[in-house]
NUNUPA-773846 format. One record per residue (C-alpha): z, x, y; chain; residue number from 1. Coordinates in steps of 0.25 Angstrom, whole numbers. Layout:
# residues N
(r (Z; X; Y); 'A'; NUM)
...
# end
This chain:
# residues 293
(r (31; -88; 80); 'A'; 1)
(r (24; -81; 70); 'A'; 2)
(r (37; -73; 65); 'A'; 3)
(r (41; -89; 64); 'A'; 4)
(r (28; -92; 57); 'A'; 5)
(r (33; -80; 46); 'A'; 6)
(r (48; -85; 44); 'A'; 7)
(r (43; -97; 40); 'A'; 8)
(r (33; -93; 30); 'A'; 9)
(r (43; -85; 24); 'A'; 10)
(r (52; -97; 24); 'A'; 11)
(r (43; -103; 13); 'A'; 12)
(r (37; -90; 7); 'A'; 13)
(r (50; -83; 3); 'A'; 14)
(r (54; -92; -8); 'A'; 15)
(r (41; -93; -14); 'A'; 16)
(r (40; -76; -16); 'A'; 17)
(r (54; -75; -20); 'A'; 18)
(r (50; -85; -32); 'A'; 19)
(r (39; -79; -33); 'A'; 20)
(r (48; -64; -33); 'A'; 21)
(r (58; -72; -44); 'A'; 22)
(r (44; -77; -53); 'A'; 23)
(r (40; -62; -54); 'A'; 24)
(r (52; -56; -58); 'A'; 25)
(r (56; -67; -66); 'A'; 26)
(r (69; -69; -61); 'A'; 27)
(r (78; -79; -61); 'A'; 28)
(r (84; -89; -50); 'A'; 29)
(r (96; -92; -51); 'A'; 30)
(r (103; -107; -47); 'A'; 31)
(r (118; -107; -48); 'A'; 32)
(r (120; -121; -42); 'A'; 33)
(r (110; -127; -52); 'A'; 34)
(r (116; -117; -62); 'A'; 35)
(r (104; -112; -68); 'A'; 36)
(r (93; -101; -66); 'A'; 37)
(r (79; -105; -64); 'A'; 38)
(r (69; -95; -68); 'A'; 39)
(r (56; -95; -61); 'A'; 40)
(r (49; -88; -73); 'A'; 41)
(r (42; -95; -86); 'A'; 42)
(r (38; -91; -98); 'A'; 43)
(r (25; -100; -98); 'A'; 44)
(r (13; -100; -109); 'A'; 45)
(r (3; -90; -110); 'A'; 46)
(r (-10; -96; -107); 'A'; 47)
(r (-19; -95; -119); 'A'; 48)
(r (-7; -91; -127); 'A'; 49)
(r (-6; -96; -142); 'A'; 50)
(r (3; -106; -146); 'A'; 51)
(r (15; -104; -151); 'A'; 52)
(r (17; -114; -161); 'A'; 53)
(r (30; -118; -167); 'A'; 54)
(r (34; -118; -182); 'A'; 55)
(r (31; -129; -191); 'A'; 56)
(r (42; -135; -200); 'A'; 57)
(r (43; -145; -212); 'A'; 58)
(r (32; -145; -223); 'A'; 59)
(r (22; -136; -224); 'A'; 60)
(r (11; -145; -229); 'A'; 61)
(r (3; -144; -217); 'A'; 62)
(r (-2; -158; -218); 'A'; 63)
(r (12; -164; -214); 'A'; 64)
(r (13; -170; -202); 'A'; 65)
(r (18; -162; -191); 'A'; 66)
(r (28; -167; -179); 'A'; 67)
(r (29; -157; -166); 'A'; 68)
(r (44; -159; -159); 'A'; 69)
(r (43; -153; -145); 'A'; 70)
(r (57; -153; -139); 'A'; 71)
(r (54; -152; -125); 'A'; 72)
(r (57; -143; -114); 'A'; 73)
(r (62; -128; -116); 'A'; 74)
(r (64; -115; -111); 'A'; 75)
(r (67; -114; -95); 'A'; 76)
(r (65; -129; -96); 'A'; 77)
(r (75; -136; -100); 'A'; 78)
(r (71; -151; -99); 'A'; 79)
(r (79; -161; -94); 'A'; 80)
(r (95; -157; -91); 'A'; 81)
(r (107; -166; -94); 'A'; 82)
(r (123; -162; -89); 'A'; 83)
(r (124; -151; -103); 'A'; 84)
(r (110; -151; -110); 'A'; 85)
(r (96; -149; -105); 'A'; 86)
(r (85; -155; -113); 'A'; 87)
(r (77; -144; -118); 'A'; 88)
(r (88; -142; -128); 'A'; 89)
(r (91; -158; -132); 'A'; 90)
(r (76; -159; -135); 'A'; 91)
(r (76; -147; -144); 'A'; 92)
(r (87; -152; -152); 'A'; 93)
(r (82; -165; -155); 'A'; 94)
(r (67; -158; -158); 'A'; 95)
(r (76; -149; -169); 'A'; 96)
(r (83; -163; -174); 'A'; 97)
(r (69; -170; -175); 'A'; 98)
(r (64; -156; -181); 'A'; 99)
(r (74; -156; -192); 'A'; 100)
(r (74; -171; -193); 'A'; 101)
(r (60; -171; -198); 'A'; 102)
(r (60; -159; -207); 'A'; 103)
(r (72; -163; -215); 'A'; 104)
(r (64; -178; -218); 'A'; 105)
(r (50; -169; -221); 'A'; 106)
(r (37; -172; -221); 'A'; 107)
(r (34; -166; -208); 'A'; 108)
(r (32; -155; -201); 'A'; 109)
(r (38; -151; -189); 'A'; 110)
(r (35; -142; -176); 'A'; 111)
(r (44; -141; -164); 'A'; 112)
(r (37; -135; -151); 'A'; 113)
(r (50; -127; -148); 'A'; 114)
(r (61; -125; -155); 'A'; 115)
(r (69; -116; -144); 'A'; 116)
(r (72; -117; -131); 'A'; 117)
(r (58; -113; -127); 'A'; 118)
(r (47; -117; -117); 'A'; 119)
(r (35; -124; -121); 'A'; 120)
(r (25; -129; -110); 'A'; 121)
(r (21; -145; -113); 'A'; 122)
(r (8; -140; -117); 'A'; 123)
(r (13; -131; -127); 'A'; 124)
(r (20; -139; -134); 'A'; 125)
(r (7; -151; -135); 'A'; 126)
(r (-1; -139; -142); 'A'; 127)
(r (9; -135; -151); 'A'; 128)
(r (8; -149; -157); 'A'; 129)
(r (-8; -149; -155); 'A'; 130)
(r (-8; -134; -161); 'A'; 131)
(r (2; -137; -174); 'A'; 132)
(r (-7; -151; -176); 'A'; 133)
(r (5; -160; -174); 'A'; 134)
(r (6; -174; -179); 'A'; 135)
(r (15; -179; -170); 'A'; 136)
(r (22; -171; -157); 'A'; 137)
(r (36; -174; -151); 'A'; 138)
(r (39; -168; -138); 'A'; 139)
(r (57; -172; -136); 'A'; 140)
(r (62; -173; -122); 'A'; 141)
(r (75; -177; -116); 'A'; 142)
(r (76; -183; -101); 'A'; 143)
(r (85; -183; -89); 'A'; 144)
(r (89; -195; -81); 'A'; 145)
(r (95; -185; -69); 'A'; 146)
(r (108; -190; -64); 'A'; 147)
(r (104; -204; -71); 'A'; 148)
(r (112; -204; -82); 'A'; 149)
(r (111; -218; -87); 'A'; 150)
(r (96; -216; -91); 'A'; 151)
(r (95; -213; -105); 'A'; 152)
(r (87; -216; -119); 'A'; 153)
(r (74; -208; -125); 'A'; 154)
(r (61; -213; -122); 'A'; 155)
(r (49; -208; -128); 'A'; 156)
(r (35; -204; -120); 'A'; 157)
(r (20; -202; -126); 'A'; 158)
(r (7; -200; -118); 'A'; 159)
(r (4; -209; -108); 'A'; 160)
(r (-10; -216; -108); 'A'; 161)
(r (-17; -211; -97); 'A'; 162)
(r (-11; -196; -98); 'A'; 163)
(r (-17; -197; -114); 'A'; 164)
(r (-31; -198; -108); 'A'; 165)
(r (-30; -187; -99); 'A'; 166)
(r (-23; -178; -108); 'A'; 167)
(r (-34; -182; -118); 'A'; 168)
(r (-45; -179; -104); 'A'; 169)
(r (-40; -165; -103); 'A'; 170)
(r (-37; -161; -116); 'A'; 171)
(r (-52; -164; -118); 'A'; 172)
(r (-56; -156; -107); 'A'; 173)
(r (-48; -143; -111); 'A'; 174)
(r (-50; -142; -127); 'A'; 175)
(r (-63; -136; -133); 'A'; 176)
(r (-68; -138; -146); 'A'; 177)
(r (-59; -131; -153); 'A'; 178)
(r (-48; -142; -151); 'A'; 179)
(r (-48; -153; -159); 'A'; 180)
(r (-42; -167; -159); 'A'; 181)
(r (-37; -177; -169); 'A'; 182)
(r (-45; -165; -179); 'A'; 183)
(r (-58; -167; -170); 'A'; 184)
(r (-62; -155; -165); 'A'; 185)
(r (-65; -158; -149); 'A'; 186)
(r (-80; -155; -145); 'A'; 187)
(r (-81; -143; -135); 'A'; 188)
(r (-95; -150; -131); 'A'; 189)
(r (-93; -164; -128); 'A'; 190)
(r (-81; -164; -119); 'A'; 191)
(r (-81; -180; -119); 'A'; 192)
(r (-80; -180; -134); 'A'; 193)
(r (-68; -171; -133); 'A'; 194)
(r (-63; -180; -123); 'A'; 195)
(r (-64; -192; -131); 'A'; 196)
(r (-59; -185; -144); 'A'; 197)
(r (-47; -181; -135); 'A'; 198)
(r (-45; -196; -128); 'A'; 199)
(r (-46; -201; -143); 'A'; 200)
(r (-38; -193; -149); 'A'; 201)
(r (-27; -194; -137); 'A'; 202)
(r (-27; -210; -139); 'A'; 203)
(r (-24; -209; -155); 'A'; 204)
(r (-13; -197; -152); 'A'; 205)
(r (-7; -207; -140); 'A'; 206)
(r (-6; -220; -150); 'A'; 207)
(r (1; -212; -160); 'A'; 208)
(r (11; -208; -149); 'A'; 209)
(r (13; -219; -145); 'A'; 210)
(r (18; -224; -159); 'A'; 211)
(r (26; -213; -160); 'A'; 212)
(r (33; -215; -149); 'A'; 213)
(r (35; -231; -153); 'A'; 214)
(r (40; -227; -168); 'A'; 215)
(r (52; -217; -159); 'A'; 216)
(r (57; -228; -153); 'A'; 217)
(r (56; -239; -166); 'A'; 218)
(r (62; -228; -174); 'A'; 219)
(r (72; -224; -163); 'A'; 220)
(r (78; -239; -161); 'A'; 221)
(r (93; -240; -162); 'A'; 222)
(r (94; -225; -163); 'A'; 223)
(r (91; -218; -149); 'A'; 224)
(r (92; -224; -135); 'A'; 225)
(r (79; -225; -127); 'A'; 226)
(r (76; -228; -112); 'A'; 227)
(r (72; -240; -108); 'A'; 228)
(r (60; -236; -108); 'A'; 229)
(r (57; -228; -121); 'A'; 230)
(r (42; -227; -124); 'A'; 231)
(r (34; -220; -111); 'A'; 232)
(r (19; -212; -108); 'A'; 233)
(r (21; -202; -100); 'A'; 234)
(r (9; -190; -96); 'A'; 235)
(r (18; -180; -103); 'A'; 236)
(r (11; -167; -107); 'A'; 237)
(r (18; -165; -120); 'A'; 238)
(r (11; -177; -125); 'A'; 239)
(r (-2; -173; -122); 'A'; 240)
(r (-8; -167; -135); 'A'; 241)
(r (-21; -176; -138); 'A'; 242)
(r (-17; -176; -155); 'A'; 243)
(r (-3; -175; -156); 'A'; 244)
(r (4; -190; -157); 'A'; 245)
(r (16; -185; -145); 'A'; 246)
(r (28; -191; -140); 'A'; 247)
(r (38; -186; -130); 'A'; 248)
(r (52; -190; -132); 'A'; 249)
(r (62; -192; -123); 'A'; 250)
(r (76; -191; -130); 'A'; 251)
(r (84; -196; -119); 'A'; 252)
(r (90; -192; -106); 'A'; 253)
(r (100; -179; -107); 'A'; 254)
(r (106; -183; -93); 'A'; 255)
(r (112; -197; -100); 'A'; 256)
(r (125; -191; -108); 'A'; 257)
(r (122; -201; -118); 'A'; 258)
(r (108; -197; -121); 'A'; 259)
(r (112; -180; -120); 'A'; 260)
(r (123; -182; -130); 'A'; 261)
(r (113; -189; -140); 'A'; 262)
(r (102; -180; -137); 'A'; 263)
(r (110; -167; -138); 'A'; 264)
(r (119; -172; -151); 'A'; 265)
(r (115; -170; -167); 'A'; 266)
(r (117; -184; -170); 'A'; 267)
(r (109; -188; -158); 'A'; 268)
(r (98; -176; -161); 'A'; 269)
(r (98; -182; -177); 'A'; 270)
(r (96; -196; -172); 'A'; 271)
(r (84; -193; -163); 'A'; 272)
(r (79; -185; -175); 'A'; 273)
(r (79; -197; -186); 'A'; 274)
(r (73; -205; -175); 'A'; 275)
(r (62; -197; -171); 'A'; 276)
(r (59; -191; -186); 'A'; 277)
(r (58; -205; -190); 'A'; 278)
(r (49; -208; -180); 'A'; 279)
(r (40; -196; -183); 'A'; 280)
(r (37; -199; -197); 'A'; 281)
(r (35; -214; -194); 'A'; 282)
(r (24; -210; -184); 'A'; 283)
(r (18; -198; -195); 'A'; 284)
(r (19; -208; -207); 'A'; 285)
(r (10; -217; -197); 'A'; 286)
(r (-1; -205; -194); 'A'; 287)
(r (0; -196; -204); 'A'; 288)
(r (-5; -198; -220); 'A'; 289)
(r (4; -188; -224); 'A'; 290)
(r (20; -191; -231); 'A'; 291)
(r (29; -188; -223); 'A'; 292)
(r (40; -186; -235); 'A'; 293)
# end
């Protein structure tokens, strides 16, 4: 009985020390009916490590306004997959068309959160706009429908109103006073002041998201396809940053052919970038004193 007690403990032990064994040594796993390896070590941040901060292009009057692209995914994660592309590489390519879109018009300034094939932890990236003072931050995502292949269209997403007042609660709770907000520096004394700071500061960054996300889709009209449903609020952690107008864009579904070819093609990459660098200088010229020629 107890010999029978053992072998079924070991039943459910054994695979958890032999990933545990793989973890270690970093070894690899390999799957060759899903035609892949999946490694079960990953690079993650240092705690407490300092920010690498990308490379700021465009104008170097420091007073022009400044627009963070953040093509998401990267690294060991690719993103969403479709039947020949995987969507860490279709957003990068549309963040380098945006890129060049918007320093070839001038006037601004431009950062992009990776410009490889890296990874970046969501929180990263929101404090790489925080850190470079960005005016307005755009995180570029693709989707997938699975074996639905009809689905198809961008659609756009910002903050959702309850997940803004919690974001707002705890980035309260963890900033001291050397943080500031909106150019107020937070008060390390009066936690309900910095709460307030924070919730106020989350409201004006919100609104002005959200008419970001309504000039996309006016400037977009007759040129890219959306879903159905194209404007959404989600309690996405990319778009959490308290002072930094965000939007995450969805450029479509890579698993509709349709869609692929247009995300993955230059005429389709060129189009998203008139579209969107449009959009962008519309919603700067609206916030921002500074000529944007």
């Amino acid at each position: 009985m107890i010999w029978y007690r053992i072998q079924i403990a070991l039943l459910f032990i054994a695979p958890v020390i032999a990933v545990a064994g793989l973890y270690v040594f970093g070894k690899v796993i390999p799957v060759p009916y899903l035609g892949r390896d999946y490694v079960i070590r990953i690079e993650l941040p240092e705690a407490g490590k300092a920010l690498d901060l990308p490379e700021i292009e465009g104008p170097q009057d420091a007073a022009r306004p400044l627009v963070v692209i953040d093509p998401g995914h990267g690294g060991h994660d690719p993103g969403a997959s479709g039947p020949a592309i995987k969507e860490k590489a279709v957003v990068l390519g549309l963040a380098r068309a945006l890129r060049d879109q918007l320093l070839a018009e001038g006037g601004i300034r431009v950062a992009m959160t990776r410009n490889d094939d890296r990874y970046l932890a969501l929180a990263e990236r929101v404090q790489i706009a925080r850190a470079l003072g960005a005016d307005l931050f755009l995180s570029i995502h693709a989707d997938s429908a699975g074996d639905r292949e009809g689905v198809s269209g961008a659609s756009i997403y910002t903050l959702s109103e309850r997940a803004s007042s919690e974001a707002a609660a705890r980035f309260a709770e963890r900033e001291n006073e050397a943080d500031r907000i909106n150019g107020v520096t937070l008060s390390g004394d009066n936690p309900n002041v910095n709460a307030i700071l924070v919730e106020l500061a989350q409201r004006r960054t919100s609104a002005a998201s959200e008419g970001f996300a309504d000039i996309i889709l006016r400037e977009a009209e007759g040129v890219l396809d959306f879903h159905p449903e194209p404007k959404r609020s989600a309690a996405l952690a990319v778009l959490r940053a308290p002072d930094v107008p965000s939007v995450l864009f969805e450029s479509g579904f890579i698993t509709n052919a349709a869609d692929a070819q247009r995300l993955s093609s230059p005429a389709g990459q060129r189009a998203f970038a008139e579209v969107m660098a449009r959009a962008i200088r519309v919603q700067l010229a609206r916030t921002r004193e500074v000529p944007l020629e």
